[in-house]
C-alpha positions in Angstrom: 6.0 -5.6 29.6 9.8 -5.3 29.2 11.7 -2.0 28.4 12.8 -1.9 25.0 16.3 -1.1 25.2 16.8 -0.1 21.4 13.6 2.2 21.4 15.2 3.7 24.5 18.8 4.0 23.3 17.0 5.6 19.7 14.7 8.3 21.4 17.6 9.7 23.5 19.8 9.9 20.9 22.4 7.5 21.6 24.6 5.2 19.5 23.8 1.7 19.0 25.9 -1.0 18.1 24.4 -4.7 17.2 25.9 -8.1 16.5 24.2 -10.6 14.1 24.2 -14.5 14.4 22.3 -17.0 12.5 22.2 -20.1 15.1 19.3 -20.5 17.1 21.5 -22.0 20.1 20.4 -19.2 23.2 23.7 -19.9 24.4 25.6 -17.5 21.9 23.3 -14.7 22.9 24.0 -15.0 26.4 27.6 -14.6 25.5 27.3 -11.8 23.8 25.9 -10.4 26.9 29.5 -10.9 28.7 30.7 -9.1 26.5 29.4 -6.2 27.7 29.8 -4.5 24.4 26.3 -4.9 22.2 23.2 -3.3 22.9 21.3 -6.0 21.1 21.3 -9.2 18.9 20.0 -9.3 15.4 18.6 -13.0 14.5 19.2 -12.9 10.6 16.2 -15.3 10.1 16.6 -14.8 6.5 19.1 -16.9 6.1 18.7 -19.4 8.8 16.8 -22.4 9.5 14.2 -21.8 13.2 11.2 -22.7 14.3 8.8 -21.0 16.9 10.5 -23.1 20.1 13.9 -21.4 18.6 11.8 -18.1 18.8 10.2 -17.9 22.6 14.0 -19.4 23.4 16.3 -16.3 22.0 13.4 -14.5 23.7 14.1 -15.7 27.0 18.1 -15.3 26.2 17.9 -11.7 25.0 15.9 -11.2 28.6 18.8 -13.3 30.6 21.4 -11.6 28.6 20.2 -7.9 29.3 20.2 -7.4 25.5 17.4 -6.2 22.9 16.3 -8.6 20.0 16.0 -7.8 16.2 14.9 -10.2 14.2 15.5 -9.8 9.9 12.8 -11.3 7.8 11.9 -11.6 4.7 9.2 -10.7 2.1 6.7 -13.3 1.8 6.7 -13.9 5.9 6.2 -10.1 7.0 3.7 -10.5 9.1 3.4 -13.9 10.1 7.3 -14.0 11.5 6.9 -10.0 12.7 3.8 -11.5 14.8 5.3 -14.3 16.3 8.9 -13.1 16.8 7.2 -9.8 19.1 5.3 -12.4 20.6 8.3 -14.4 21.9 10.0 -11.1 22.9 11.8 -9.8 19.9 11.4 -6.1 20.3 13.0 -4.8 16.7 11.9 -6.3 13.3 14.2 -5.4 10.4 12.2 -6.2 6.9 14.7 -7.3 3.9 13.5 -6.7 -0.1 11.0 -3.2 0.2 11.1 -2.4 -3.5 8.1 0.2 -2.9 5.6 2.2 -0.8 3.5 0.0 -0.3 5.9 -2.9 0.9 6.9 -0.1 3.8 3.4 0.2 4.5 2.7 -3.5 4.9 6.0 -3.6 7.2 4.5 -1.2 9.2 1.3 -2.4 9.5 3.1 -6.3 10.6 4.3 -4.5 13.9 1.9 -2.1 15.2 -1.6 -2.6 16.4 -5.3 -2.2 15.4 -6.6 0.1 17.3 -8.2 4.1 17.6 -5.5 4.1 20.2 -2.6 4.3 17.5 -1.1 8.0 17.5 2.0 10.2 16.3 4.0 9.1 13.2 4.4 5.3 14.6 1.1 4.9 12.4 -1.6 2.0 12.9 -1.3 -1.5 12.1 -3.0 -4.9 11.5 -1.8 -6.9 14.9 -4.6 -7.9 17.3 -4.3 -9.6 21.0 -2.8 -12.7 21.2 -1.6 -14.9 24.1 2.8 -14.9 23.7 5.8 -14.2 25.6 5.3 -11.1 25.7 2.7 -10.4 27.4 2.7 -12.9 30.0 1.1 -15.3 28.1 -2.4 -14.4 29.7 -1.4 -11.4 32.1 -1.6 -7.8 30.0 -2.5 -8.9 26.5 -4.8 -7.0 25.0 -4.1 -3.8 27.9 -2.6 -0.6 27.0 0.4 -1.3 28.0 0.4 -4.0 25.0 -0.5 -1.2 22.4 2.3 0.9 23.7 5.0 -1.9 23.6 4.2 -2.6 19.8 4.2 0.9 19.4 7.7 0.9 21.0 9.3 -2.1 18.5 11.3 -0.6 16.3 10.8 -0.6 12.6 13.9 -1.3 10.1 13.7 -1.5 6.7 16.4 -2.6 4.0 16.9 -0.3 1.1 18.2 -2.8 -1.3 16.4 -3.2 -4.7 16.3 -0.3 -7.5 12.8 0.6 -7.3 13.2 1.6 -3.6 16.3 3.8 -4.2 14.6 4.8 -7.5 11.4 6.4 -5.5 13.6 6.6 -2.2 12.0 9.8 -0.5 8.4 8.6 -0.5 9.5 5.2 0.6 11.5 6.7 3.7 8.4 9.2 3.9 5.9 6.0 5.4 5.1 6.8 9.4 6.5 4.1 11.3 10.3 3.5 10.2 12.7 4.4 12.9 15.7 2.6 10.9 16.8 2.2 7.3 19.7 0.0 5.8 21.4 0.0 2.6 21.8 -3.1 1.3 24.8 -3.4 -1.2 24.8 -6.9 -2.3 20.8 -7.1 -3.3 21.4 -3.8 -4.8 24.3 -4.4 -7.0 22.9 -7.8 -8.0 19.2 -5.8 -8.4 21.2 -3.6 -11.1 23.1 -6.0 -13.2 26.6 -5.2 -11.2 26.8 -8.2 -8.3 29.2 -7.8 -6.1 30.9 -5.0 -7.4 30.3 -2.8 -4.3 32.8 0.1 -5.4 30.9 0.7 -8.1 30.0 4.4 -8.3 26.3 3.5 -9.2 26.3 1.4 -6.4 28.5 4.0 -3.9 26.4 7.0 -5.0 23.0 4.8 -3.6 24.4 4.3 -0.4 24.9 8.0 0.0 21.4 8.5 -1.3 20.1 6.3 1.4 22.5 7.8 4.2 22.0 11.2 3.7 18.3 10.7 2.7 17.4 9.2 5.9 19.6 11.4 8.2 17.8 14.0 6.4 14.2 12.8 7.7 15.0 12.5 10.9 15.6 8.5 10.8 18.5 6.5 11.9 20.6 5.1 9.2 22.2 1.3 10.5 25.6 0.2 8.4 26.6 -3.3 8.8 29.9 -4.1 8.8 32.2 -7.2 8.8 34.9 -5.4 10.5 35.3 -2.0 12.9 37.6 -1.1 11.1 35.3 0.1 8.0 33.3 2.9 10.1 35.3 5.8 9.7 34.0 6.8 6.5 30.2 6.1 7.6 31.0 7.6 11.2 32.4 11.1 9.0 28.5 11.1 7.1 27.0 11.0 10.5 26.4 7.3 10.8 25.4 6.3 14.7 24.3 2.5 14.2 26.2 -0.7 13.3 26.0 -3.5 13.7 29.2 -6.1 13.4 30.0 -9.6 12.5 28.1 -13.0 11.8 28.4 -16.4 13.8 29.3 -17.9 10.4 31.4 -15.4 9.3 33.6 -15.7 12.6 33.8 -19.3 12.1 34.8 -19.5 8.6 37.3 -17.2 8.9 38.9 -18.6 11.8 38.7 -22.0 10.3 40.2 -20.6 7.1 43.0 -18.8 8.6 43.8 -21.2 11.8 43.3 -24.8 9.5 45.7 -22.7 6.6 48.5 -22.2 9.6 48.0 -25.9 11.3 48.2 -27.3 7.9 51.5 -25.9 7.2 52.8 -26.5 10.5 51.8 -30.4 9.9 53.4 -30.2 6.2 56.0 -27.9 7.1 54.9 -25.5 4.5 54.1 -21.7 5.0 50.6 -21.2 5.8 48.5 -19.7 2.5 44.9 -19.1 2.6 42.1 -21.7 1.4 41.7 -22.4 -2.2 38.9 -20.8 -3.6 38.2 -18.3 -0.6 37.0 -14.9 -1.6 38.8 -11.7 -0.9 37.7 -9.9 2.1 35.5 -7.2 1.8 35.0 -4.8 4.9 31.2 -3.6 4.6 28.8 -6.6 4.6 25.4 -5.5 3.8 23.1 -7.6 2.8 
């Protein structure tokens, strides 16, 4: 079985910093490796368009690239994509829209195993022996080793909707969750406010959710379109990011570098796109 970098970097107490793309293409992973700078790659399946191939092959890039793999899924696909993404060597699952206790319990239960085996706080789950990446195809599934591996994948939830803040403590309280993420788009839409992300409603959740899971002994993740927004998370303790999007990258660049080649072409000064939003530092979503 393959050390799980994340679960290792967690349990000795060490910061973690994460990069997300949304293209399948292995390629991108592996240069994220050069950089030398990520400790692993979250796959924000969410949004993007896979299929299982695209799965086993960021599996075998994260491997080749020396980096752990999260993978972000969401509601209705809990533990069909948590199943198959550990099986083709995704070793963190992060699980978007828990509005309650019992959507934290079913997030749990998509990642560890059935068995009398299952001890501490990592609780015990649904997942039974199956024949995938990770084990070798036919070499240790079903061993302990396997049991102790899906013990080891770590658990993140998104904390996103109003009922979850609303009941936030017994939410966070579930065994299993190593990681918990505020999520300030869902949550400003999920209270009538979208996008208004300085709103104090939607400021005083985030801190709720920071300090909450700090608080419990958890390890509260901020994503963020820029480093240059972490100061004020880094101040309230703060020890995981993760930073930037393929897409993002790209439109930007392609706003910015197309705004200055057009004016060089039309000898005008370069101004941005029409229509482009402002920029806004934290991106959780």
């Amino acid at each position: 079985m393959r050390r799980n970098l994340l679960r290792e970097r967690l349990n000795a107490g060490q910061p973690t910093v994460g990069t997300h793309i949304l293209s399948c293409w292995p390629t991108l992973v592996e240069l994220i490796g050069h950089s030398g700078q990520y400790d692993y790659v979250e796959f924000t399946a969410e949004y993007a368009p896979f299929d299982m191939h695209d799965l086993d092959n960021l599996g075998r890039a994260f491997e080749v690239a020396g980096l752990g793999g999260m993978i972000k899924i969401e509601q209705t696909q809990y533990t069909h994509q948590a199943m198959r993404a550990i099986g083709s060597g995704f070793q963190s699952v992060l699980f978007a829209d828990i509005r309650t206790v019992e959507d934290a319990k079913a997030a749990v239960n998509a990642v560890r195993a059935e068995t009398t085996m299952a001890k501490g706080v990592r609780g015990r789950g649904l997942l039974g022996v199956g024949m995938r990446r990770d084990v070798g195809v036919v070499r240790e599934g079903g061993q302990p080793v396997y049991v102790d591996a899906l013990n080891d994948v770590v658990i993140a939830i998104m904390v996103e909707k109003k009922s979850c803040v609303d009941d936030l403590d017994a939410v966070l309280s579930v065994p299993g969750i190593d990681m918990v993420q505020f999520g300030a788009s869902d949550f400003s839409m999920s209270i009538g406010k979208p996008a208004q992300y300085n709103d104090p409603e939607v400021l005083a959740a985030e801190k709720k959710t920071i300090e909450m899971a700090l608080k419990k002994g958890l390890h509260p993740r901020v994503e963020l379109r820029d480093p240059s927004g972490a100061e004020k998370y880094l101040k309230m303790g703060v020890k995981h990011f993760c930073i930037g999007w393929d897409v993002r990258i790209l439109a930007d660049w392609w706003d910015t570098k197309g705004a200055e080649m057009r004016g060089l072409v039309e000898g005008k000064t370069a101004a941005p796109a029409p229509g482009k939003p402002a920029v806004k530092a934290v991106g959780n979503y």
